[in-house]
C-alpha positions in Angstrom: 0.0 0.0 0.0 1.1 3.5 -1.1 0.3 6.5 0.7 1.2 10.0 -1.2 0.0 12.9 0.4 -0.9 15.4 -2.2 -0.9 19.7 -1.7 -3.9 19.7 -3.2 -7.1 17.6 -4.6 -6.6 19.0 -7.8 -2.5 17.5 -8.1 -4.2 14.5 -6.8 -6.7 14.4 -9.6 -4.3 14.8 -11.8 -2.3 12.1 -10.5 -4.8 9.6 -10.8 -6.2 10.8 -14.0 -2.5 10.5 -15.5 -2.4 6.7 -14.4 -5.5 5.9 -16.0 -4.4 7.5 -19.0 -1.5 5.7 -19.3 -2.9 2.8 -18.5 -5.7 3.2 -21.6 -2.3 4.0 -23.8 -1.2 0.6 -23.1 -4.5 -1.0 -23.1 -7.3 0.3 -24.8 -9.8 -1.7 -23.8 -9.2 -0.8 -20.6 -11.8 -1.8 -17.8 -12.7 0.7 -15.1 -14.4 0.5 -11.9 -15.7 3.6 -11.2 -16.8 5.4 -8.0 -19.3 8.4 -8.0 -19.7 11.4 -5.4 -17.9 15.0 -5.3 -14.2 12.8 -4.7 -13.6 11.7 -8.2 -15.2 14.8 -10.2 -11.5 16.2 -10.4 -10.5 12.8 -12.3 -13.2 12.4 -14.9 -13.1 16.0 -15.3 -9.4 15.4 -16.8 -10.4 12.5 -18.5 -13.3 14.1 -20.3 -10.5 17.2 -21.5 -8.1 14.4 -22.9 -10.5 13.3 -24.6 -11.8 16.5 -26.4 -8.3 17.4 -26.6 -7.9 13.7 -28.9 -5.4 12.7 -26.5 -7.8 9.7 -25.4 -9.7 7.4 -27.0 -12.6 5.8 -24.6 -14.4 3.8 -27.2 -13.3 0.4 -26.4 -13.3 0.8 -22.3 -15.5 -0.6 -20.4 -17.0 0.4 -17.0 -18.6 -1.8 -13.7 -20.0 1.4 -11.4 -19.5 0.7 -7.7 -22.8 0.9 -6.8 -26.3 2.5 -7.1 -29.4 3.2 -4.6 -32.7 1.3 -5.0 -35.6 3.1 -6.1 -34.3 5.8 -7.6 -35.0 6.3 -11.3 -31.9 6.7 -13.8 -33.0 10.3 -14.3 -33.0 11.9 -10.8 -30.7 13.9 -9.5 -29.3 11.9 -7.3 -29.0 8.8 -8.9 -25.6 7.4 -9.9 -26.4 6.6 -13.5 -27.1 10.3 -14.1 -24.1 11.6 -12.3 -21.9 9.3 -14.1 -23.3 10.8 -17.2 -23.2 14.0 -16.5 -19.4 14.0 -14.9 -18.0 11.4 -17.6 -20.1 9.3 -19.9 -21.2 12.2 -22.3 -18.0 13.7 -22.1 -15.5 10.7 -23.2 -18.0 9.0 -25.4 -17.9 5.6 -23.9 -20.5 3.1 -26.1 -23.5 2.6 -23.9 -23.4 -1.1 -24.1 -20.0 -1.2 -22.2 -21.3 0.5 -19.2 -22.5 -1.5 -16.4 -24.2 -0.6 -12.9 -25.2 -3.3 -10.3 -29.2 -4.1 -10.7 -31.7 -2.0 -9.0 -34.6 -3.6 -10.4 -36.5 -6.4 -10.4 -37.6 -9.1 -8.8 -34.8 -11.0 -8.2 -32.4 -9.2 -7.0 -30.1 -11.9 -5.7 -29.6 -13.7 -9.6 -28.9 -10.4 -11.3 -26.1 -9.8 -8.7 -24.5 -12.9 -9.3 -24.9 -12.1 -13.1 -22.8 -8.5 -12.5 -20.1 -10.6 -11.1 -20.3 -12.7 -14.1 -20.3 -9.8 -16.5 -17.1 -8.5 -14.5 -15.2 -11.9 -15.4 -16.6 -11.9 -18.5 -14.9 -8.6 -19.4 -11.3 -9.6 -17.9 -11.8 -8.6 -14.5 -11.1 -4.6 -13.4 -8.0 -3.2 -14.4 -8.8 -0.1 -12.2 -11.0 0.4 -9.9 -11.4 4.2 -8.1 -12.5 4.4 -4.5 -13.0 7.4 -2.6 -13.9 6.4 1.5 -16.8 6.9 4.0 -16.3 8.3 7.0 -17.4 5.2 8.3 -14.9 3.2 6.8 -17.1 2.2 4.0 -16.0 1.7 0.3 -18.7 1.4 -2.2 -21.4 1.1 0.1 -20.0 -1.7 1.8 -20.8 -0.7 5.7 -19.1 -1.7 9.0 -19.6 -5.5 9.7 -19.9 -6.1 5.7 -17.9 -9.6 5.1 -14.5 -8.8 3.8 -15.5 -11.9 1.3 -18.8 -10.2 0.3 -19.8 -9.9 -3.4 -22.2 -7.9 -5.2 -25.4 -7.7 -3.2 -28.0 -5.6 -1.6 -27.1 -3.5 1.6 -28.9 -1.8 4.3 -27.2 2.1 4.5 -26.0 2.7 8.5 -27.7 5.7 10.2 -24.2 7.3 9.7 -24.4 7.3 5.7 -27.8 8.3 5.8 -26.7 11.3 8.1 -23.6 12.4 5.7 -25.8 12.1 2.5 -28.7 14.0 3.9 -27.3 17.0 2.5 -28.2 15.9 -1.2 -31.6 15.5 -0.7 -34.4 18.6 -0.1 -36.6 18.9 3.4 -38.7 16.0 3.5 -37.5 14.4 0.2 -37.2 10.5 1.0 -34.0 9.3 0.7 -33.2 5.9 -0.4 -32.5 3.4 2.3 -30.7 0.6 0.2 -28.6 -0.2 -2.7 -26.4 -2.8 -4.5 -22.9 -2.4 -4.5 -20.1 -4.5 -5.4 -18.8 -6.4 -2.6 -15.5 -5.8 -0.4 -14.2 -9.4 -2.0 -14.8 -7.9 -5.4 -13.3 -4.8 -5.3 -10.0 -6.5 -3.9 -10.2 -8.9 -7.4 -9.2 -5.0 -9.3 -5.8 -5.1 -10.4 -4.9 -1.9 -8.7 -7.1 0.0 -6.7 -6.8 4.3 -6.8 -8.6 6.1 -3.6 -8.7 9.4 -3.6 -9.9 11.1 0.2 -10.3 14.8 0.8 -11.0 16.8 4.2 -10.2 16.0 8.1 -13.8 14.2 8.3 -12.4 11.6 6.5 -9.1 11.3 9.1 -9.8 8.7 11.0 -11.3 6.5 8.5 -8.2 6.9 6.7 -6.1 6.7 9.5 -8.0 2.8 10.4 -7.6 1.7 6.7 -4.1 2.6 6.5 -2.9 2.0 10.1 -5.3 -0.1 11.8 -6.4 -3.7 11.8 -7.8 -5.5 9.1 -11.5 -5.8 10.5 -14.9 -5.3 9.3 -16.1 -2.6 11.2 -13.7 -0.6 9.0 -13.9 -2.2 5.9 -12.0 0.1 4.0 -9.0 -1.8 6.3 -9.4 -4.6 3.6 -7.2 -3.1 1.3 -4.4 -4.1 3.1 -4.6 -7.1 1.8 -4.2 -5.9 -1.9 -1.0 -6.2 -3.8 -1.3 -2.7 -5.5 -3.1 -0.4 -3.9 -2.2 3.7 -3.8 -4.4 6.2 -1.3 -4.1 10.3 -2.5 -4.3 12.4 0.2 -5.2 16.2 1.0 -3.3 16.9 4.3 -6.6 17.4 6.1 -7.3 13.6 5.4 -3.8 13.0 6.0 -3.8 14.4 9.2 -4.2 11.6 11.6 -1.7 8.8 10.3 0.9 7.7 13.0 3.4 7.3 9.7 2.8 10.7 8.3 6.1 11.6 7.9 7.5 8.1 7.2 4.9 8.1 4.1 6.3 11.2 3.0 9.7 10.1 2.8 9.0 7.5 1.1 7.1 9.5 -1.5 10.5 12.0 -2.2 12.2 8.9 -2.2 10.3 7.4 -5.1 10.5 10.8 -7.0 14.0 10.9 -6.8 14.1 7.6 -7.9 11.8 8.3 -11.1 8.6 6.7 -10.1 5.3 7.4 -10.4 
């Protein structure tokens, strides 16, 4: 696990957007796991300009989203298929047949699930998948006590997601108590994994997924178990790691020694 901490969201942005372009250089039918929220606007932002720009072509990537809330129609404001096409679909031109969001709908919930993680394997398995984190620990909306195994799958949203994501939604507006996401098990399948977290409310969760024990009730803590892993920083989300200056000298170290 790689920890750079970045002077800014937008050099970490542009961090993570340079990987992924490189990494659609080498392979053009790159597949991307995608995350949604304000974290990763920064990235597709970049991707969307390197596209009108003609230094990327997004035509033959394909795309598994993280997750999505039930009940929600694919046209309100708050649904993840609309943000992903407003913040990057429409922008980089990716065929609609190659992007893919966990089921919503239907009666049977439990088959379609199973039939995401098929269409994952189908497509190669994810190249790169972007994460940002939950103050709770949660990535994707995998909450405390989720299985570290888990798959794709329905979840219950804690009182504590509910409470952060309030802001989204108008007085009295109902909010969506469930949604599918990928599970923790298949978001440590990804070949590399890129979170991005921003702000001192996201300290401590940082500071457990980094730093503390692998353990459910910070599920985020998972990713200690992946080979290639890298979290980008802000120094307000940076702020509580025991290691802070440890990860920093490792960081000039790697840019003295021409790494990324």
């Amino acid at each position: 696990m790689r920890v750079i901490e970045c002077p800014s969201q937008d050099q970490a942005a542009d961090l993570v957007a340079t990987e992924i372009l490189e990494a659609l250089h080498h392979k053009p039918g790159l597949v991307l796991g995608l995350a949604t929220g304000s974290t990763p606007i920064g990235v597709y932002e970049r991707l969307v300009r390197a596209r009108r720009e003609g230094r990327a072509d997004f035509s033959r990537v394909r795309t598994f989203n993280l997750d999505e809330y039930i009940g929600l129609p694919a046209d309100h404001p708050q649904s993840y298929r609309r943000f992903m096409r407003e913040h990057l679909f429409d922008g980089v031109g990716i065929p609609a047949h190659h992007v893919h969001f966990p089921p919503t709908e239907g009666k049977d919930l439990l088959s379609a699930c199973r039939a995401y993680e098929q269409a994952i394997r189908a497509a190669g398995g994810i190249d790169i998948q972007i994460l940002g984190i939950g103050s709770n620990g949660h990535i994707g909306f995998n909450e405390p006590t989720s299985s570290l195994a888990s798959r794709t799958r329905v979840k219950t949203l804690t009182d504590k997601t509910l409470a952060d994501n309030a802001r989204f939604y108008a007085p009295g507006e109902q909010q969506p108590q469930l949604a599918t996401t990928m599970g923790v098990g298949t978001i440590l399948e990804a070949r590399r994994i890129l979170l991005q977290s921003f702000g001192s409310k996201k300290a401590e969760a940082v500071r457990q997924a980094v730093e503390g024990p692998v353990s459910s009730f910070w599920p985020a803590s998972a990713l200690q178990l992946h080979p290639d892993v890298v979290f980008y920083l802000d120094g307000d989300s940076a702020s509580s790691l025991t290691m802070r200056e440890y990860y920093r000298r490792v960081r000039r170290n790697e840019l003295e020694l021409g790494s990324h």
